[in-house]
C-alpha positions in Angstrom: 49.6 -16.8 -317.3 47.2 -17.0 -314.4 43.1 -17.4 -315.0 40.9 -15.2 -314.4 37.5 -15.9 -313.1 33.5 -14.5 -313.8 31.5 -12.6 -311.4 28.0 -12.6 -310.4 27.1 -9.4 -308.8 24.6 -10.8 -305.8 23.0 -7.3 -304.8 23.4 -4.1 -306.5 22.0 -3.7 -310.0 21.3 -0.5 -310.9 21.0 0.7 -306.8 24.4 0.9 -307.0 24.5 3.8 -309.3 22.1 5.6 -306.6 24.5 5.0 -303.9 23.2 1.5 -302.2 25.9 -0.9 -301.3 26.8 -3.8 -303.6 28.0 -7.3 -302.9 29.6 -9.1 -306.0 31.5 -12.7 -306.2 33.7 -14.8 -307.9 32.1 -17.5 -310.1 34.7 -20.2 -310.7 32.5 -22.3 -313.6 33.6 -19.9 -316.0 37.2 -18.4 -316.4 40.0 -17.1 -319.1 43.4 -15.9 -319.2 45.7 -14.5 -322.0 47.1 -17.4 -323.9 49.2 -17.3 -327.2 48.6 -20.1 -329.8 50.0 -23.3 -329.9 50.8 -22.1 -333.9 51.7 -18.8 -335.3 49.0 -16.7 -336.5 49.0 -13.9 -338.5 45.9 -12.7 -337.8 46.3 -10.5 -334.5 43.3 -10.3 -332.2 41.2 -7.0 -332.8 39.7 -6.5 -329.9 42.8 -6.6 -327.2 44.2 -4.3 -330.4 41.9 -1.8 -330.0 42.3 -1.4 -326.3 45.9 -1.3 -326.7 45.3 1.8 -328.8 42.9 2.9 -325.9 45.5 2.8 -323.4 48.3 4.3 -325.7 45.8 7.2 -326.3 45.4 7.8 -322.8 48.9 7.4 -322.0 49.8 10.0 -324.7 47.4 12.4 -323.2 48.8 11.9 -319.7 45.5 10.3 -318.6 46.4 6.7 -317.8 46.1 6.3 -314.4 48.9 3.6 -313.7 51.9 2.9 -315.7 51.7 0.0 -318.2 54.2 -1.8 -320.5 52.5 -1.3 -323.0 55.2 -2.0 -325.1 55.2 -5.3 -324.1 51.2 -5.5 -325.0 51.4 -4.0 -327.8 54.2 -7.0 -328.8 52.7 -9.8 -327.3 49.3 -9.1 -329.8 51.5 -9.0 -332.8 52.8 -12.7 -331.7 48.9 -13.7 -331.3 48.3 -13.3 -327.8 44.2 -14.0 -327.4 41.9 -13.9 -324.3 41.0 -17.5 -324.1 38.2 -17.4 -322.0 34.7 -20.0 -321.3 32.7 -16.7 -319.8 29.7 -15.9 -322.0 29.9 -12.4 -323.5 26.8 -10.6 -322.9 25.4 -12.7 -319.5 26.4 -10.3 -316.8 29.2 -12.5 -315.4 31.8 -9.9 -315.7 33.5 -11.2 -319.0 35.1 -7.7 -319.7 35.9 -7.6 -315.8 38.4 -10.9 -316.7 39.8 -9.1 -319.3 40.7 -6.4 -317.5 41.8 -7.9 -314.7 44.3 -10.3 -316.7 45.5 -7.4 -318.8 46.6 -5.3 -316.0 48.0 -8.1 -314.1 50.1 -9.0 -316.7 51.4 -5.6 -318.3 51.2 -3.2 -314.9 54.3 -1.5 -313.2 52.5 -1.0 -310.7 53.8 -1.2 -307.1 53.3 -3.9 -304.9 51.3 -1.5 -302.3 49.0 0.3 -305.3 48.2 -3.4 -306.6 46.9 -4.4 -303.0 45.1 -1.1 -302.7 41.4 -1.5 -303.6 40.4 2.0 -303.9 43.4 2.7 -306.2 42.8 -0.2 -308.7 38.9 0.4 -308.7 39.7 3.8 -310.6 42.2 1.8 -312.6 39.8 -0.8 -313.3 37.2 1.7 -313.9 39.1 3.8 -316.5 39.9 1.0 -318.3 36.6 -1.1 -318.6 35.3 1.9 -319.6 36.4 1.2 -323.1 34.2 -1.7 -322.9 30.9 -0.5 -322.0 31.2 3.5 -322.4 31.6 3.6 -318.4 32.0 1.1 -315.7 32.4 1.5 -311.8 35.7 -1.2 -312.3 33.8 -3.2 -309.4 33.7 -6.3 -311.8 37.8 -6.4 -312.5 38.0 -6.0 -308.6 36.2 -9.6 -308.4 38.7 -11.1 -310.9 41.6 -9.6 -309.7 41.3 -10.6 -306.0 39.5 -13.8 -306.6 37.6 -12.5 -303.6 34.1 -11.6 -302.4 33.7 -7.6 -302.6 31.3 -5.7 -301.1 30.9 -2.0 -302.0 29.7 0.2 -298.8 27.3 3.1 -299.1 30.0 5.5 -298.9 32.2 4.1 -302.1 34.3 2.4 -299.5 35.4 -1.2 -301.2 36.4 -4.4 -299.0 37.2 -8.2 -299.3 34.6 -10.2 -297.1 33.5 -13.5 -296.0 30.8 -15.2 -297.4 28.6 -17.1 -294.5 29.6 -21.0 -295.3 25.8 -23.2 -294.8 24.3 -25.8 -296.2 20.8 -26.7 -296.3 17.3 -27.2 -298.2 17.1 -23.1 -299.6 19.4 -21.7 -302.1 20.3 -18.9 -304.3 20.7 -20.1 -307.6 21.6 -18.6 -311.3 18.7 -19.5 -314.2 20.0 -19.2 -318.0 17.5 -16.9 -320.4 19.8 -18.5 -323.2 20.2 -15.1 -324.8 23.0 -12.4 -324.7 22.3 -9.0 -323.9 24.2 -5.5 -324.3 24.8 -3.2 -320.9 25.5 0.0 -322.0 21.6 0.3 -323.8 20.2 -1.1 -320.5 22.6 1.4 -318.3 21.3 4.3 -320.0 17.7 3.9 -320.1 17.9 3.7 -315.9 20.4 6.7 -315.8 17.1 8.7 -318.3 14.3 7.2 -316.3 16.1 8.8 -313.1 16.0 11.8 -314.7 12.1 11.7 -313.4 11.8 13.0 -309.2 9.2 10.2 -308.7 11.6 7.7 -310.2 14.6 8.9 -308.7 13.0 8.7 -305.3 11.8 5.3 -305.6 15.5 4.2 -305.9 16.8 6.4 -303.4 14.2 5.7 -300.9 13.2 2.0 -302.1 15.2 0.4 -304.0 18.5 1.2 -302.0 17.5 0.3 -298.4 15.9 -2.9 -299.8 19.2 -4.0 -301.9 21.4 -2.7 -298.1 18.7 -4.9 -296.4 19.8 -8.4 -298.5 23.0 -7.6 -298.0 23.1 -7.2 -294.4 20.7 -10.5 -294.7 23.1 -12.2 -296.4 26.4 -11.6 -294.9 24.8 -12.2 -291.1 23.0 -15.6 -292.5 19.5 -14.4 -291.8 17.9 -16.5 -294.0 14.2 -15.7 -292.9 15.2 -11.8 -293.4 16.7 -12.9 -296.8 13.9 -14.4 -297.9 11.9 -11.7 -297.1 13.8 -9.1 -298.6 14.9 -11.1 -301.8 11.1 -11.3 -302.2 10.7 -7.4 -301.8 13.2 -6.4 -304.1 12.2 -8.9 -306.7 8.6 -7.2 -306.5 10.2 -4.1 -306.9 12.2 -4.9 -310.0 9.2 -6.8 -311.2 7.1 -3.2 -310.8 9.5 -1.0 -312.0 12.2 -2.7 -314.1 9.4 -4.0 -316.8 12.1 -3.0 -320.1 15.0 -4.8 -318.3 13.1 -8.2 -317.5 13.0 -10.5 -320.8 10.0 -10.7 -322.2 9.7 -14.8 -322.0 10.7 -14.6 -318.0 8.0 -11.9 -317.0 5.6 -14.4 -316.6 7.6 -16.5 -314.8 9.1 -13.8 -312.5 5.0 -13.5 -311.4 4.6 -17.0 -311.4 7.0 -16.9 -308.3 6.0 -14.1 -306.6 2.4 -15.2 -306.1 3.5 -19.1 -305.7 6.1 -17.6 -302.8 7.8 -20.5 -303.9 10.8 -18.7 -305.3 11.9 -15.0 -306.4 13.3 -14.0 -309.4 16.3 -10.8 -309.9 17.9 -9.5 -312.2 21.7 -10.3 -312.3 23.7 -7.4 -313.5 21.9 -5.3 -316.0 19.1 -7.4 -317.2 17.8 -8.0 -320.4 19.0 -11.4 -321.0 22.0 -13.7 -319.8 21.5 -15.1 -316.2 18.7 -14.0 -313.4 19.1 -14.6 -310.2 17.2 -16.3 -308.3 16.2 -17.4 -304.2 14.1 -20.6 -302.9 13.6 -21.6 -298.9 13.5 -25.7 -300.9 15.9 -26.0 -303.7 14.5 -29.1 -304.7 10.9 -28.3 -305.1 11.5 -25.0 -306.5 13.9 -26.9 -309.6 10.9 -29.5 -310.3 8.5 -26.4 -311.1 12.1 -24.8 -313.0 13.0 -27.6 -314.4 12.5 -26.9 -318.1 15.2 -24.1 -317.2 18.8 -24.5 -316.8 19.2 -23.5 -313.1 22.4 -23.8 -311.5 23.4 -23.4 -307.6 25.6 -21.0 -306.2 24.8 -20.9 -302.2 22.8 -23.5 -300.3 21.5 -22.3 -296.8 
């Protein structure tokens, strides 16, 4: 069976839910795929159980929005079939979005065209993560499933892109907290805090252009714009996304703002797991980091 790799959503966190564009990618340190054991077990695996039941529910209520053998699935768990995967649970690289992603490709009917349609398998994707996390967009299982940079447009409209190739002295670069974190808790106090006009408005009218900005940045290779609006939204987040920053990394997170050295994000929902992070002198920026585990994912 084929692997399956992470994500790390570049732009997007939380503006997506307010309608900004998003740009996710693959990550190809970490990866799974269904496996079966080299031994029989007898002890099934729980969790790929209890979606099983998810889907059957859904299927039995005429709700599943593409046809699964889930026959098959349902068989293959009582042989032992596991999710053997090297993506950290709880980082925001997408390790739900893999599991998804290898699921469907494995026990779908689907036809060739719907499988190559991204609009189509984002609902798909999104129906089913949602046993994972309460709700989900399915943007994360798009990643996995195409092996492909995604970006999400302002009008829901999803499409593969190219990622500028460059090399050079800055970089954007992923730092470990070294602690796992839950989304759905996160999710939901952003979705009540927008429940206030005033913070509402800041997304809509801040937050949003700000994330479309790096974007636009990003896939034109503007680095100085980049720079400038990586540093603007990791202001922002700093200001207004206080609960979602860890507690040990606020200070930090300050440290580079006023140092201009580099910026600190949030990747995904926060709280833990990796932050994302921008420098114009990767080198420099890793001696003053370097008691963190920092690892590169584009030079420029």
């Amino acid at each position: 069976m084929d692997s399956f790799y992470s994500k790390v959503l570049l732009f997007g966190e939380y503006s997506i839910i307010r309608n900004s564009m998003a740009l996710a990618v693959p990550y190809q340190l970490f990866e799974g795929k269904l496996t079966f054991p080299r031994e029989k077990k007898d002890r099934v695996d729980g969790e790929l159980r209890a979606f099983c039941q998810y889907l059957k529910n859904l299927e039995s209520r005429g709700e599943l929005l593409c046809p699964m053998d889930l026959s098959s699935f349902e068989f293959d768990i009582g042989q032992g079939i596991f999710f053997d995967s090297s993506i950290p649970q709880g980082y925001g690289v997408g390790s739900s979005g893999a599991v998804v992603a290898s699921i469907f490709a494995n026990y779908s009917t689907c036809s060739e065209q719907e499988c190559a349609n991204l609009g189509y398998l984002k609902n798909v994707f999104a129906q089913f993560e949602s046993h994972f996390h309460g709700s989900s967009s399915g943007f994360d299982p798009l990643i996995s499933y195409f092996n492909s940079p995604i970006l999400t447009t302002a009008s829901r409209e999803y499409q593969k892109v190219d990622i500028p190739k460059s090399s050079g002295e800055g970089a954007i670069f992923l730092l470990n907290t070294g602690r796992p974190r839950r989304t759905e808790p996160l999710v939901n106090l952003f979705l009540e805090k927008c429940k206030t006009e005033s913070f509402e408005n800041l997304c809509d009218n801040v937050l949003a252009p700000i994330t479309n900005s790096c974007i636009e940045s990003f896939l034109s290779n503007d680095k100085e714009n980049l720079f400038k609006n990586f540093r603007e939204l990791s202001d922002f987040q700093f200001k207004h996304f206080g609960p979602m920053i860890p507690n040990l990394y606020s200070e930090l997170w300050k440290t580079g703002l006023e140092h201009d050295n580099f910026y600190l994000k949030l990747c995904g929902a926060g709280g833990g797991g990796f932050l994302l992070g921008m420098t114009m002198n990767l080198k420099e920026a890793m001696e003053e980091l370097k008691t963190h585990e920092i690892r590169p994912l584009y030079r420029f």
